[in-house]
The first five atom37 places (N, CA, C, CB, O) and aatype in JSON, in Angstrom:
{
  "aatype": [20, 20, 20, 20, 20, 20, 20, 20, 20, 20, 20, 20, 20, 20, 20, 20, 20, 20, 20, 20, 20, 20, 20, 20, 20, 20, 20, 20, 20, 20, 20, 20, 20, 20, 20, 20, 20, 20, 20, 20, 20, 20, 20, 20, 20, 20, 20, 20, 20, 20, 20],
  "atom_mask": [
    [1, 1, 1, 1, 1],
    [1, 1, 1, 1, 1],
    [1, 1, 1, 1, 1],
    [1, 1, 1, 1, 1],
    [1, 1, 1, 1, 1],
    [1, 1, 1, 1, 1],
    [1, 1, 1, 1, 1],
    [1, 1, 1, 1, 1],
    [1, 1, 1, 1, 1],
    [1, 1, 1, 1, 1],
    [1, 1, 1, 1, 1],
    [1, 1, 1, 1, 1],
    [1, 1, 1, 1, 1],
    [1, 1, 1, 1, 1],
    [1, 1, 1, 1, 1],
    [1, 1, 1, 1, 1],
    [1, 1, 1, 1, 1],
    [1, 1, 1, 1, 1],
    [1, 1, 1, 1, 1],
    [1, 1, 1, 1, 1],
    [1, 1, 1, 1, 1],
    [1, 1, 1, 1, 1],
    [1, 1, 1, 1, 1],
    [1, 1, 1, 1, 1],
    [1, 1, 1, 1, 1],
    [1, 1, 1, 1, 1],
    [1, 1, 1, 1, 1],
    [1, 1, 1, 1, 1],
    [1, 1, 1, 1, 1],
    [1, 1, 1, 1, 1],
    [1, 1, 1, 1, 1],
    [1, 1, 1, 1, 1],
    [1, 1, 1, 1, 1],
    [1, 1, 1, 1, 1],
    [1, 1, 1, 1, 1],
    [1, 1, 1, 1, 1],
    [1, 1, 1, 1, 1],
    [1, 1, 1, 1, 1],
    [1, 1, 1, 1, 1],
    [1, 1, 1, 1, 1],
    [1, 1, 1, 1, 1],
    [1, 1, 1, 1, 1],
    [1, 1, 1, 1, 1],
    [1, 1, 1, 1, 1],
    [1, 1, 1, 1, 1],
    [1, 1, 1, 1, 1],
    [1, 1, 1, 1, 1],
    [1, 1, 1, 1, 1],
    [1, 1, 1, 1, 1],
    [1, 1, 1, 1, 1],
    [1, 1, 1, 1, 1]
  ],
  "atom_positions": [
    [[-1.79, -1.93, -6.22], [-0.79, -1.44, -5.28], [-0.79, -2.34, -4.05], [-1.08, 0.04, -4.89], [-1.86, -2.55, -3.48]],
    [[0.22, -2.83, -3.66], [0.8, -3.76, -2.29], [1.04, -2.22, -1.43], [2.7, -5.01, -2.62], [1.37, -1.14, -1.92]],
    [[0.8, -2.49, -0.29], [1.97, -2.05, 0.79], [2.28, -3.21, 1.41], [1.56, -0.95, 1.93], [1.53, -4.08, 1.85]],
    [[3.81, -3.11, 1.4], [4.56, -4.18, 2.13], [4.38, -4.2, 3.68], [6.03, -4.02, 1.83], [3.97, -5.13, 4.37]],
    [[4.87, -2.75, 4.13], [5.33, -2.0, 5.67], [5.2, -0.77, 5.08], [7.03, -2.27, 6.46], [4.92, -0.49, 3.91]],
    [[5.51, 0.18, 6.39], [5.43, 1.81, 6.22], [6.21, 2.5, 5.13], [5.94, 2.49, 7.49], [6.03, 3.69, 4.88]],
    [[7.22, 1.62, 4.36], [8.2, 2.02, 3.67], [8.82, 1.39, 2.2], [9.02, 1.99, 4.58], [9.65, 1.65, 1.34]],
    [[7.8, 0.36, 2.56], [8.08, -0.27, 0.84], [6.54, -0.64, 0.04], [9.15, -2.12, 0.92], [5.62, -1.42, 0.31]],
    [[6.77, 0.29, -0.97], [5.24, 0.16, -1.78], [5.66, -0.8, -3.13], [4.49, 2.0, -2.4], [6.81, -0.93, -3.55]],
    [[4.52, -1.39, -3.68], [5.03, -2.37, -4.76], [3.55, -1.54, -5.83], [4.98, -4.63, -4.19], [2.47, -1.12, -5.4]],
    [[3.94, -1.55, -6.98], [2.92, -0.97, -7.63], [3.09, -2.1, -9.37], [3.28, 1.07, -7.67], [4.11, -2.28, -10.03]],
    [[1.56, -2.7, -9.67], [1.98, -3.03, -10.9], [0.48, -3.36, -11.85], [3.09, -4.34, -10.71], [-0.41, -4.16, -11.55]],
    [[0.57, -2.43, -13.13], [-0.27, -2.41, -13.78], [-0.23, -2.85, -15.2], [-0.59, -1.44, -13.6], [0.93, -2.89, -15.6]],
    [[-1.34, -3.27, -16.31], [-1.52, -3.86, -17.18], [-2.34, -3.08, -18.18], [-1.92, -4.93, -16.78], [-3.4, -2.61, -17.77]],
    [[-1.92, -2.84, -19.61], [-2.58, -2.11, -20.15], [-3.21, -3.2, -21.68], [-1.63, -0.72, -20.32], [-2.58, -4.05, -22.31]],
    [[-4.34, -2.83, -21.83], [-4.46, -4.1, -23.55], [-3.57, -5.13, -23.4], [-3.88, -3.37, -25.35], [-2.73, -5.18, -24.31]],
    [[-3.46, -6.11, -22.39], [-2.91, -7.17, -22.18], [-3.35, -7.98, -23.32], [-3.15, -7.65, -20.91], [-2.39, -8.27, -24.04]],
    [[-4.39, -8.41, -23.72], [-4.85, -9.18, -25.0], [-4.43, -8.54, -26.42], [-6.46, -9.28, -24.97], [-4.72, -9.17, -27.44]],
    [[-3.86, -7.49, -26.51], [-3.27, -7.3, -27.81], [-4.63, -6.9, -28.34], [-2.44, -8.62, -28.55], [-4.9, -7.74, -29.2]],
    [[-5.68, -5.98, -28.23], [-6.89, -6.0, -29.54], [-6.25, -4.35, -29.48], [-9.19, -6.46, -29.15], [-5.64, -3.64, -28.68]],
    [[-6.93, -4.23, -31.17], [-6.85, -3.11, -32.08], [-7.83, -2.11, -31.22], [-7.36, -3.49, -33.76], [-8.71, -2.66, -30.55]],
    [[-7.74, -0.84, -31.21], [-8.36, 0.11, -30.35], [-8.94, 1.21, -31.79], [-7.06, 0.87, -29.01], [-8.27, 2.09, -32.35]],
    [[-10.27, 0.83, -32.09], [-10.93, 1.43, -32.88], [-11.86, 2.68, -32.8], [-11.41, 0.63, -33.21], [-12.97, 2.33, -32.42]],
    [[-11.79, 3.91, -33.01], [-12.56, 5.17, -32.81], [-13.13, 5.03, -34.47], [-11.5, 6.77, -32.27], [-12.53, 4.97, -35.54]],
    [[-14.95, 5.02, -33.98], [-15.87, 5.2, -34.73], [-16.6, 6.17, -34.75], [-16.43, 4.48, -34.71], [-16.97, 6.77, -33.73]],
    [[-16.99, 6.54, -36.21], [-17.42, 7.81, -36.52], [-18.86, 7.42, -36.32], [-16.96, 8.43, -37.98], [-19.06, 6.51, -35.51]],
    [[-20.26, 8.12, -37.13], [-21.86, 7.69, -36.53], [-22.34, 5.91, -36.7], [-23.17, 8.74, -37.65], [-23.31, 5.41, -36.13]],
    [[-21.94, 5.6, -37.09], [-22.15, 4.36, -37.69], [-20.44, 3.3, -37.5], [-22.68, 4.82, -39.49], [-19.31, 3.77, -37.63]],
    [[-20.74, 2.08, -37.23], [-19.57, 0.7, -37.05], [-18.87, 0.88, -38.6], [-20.52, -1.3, -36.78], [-17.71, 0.46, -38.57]],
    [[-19.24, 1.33, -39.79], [-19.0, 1.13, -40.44], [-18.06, 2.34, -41.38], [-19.95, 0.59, -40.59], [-17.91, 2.43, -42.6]],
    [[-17.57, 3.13, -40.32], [-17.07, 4.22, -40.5], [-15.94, 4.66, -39.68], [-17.97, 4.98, -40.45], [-16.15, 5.52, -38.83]],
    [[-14.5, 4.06, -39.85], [-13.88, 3.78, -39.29], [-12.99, 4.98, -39.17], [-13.58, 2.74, -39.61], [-12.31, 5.19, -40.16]],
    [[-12.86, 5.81, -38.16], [-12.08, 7.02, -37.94], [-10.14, 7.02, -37.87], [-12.74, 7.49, -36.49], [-9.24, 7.66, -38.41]],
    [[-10.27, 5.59, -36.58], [-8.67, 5.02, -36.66], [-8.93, 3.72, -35.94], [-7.34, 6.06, -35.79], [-9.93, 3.31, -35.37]],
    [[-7.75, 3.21, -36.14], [-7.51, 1.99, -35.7], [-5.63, 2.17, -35.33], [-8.08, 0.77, -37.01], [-4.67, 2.5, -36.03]],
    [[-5.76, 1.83, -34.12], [-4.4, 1.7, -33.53], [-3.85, 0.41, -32.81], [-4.3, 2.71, -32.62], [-4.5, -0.03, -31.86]],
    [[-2.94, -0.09, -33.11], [-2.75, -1.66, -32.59], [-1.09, -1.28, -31.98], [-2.87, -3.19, -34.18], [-0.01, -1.37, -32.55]],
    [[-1.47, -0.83, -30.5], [-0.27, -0.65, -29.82], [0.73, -1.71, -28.9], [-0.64, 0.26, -29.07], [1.85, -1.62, -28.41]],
    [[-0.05, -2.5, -28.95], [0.49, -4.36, -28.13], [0.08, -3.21, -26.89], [2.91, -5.44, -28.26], [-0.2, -2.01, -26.88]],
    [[0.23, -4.42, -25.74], [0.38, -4.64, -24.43], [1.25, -3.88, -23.81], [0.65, -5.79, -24.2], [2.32, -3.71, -24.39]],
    [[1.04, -3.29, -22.61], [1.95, -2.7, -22.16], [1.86, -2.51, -20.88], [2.14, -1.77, -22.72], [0.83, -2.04, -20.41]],
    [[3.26, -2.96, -19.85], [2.68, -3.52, -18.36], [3.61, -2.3, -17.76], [3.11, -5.51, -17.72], [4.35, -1.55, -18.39]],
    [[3.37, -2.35, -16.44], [4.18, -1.49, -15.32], [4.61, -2.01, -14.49], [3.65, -0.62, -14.67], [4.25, -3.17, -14.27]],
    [[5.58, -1.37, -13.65], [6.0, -2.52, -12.18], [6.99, -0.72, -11.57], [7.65, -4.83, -12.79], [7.98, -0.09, -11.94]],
    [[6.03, -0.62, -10.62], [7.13, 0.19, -9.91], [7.18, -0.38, -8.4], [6.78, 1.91, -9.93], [6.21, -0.99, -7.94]],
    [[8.38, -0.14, -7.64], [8.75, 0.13, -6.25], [9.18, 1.34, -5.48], [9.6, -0.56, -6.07], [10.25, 1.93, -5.64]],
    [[8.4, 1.59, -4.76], [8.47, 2.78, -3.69], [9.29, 2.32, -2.77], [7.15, 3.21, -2.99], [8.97, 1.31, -2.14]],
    [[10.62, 3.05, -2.5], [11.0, 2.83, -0.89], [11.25, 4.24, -0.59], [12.44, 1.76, -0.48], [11.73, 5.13, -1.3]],
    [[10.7, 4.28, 1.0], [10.84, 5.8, 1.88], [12.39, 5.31, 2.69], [9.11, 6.21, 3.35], [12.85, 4.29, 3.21]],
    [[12.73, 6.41, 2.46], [14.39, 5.84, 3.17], [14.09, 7.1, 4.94], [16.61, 6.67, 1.5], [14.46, 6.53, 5.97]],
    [[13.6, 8.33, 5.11], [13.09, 8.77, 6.05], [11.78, 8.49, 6.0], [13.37, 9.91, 6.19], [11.03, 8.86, 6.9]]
  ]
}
């Protein structure tokens, strides 16, 4: 998060930017519960206060 001034906010975030598979394991590596490969996914917001 930026603040510019009292009235303009800049906001911007990054999610699995590298693209890896997001794996939930059961007791053991070798016991694969899921695997989800959602790509990357970014944000960008702007705040302006007008009062």
């Amino acid at each position: 998060t930026y603040e510019y001034n009292d009235r303009l906010t800049i906001y911007a975030s990054g999610l699995n930017i590298t693209d890896e598979t997001v794996r939930v394991y059961g007791k053991t590596k070798d016991l694969v519960l899921q695997a989800v490969q959602g790509g990357p996914r970014y944000d960008l917001a702007i705040r302006y206060k007008l009062f």
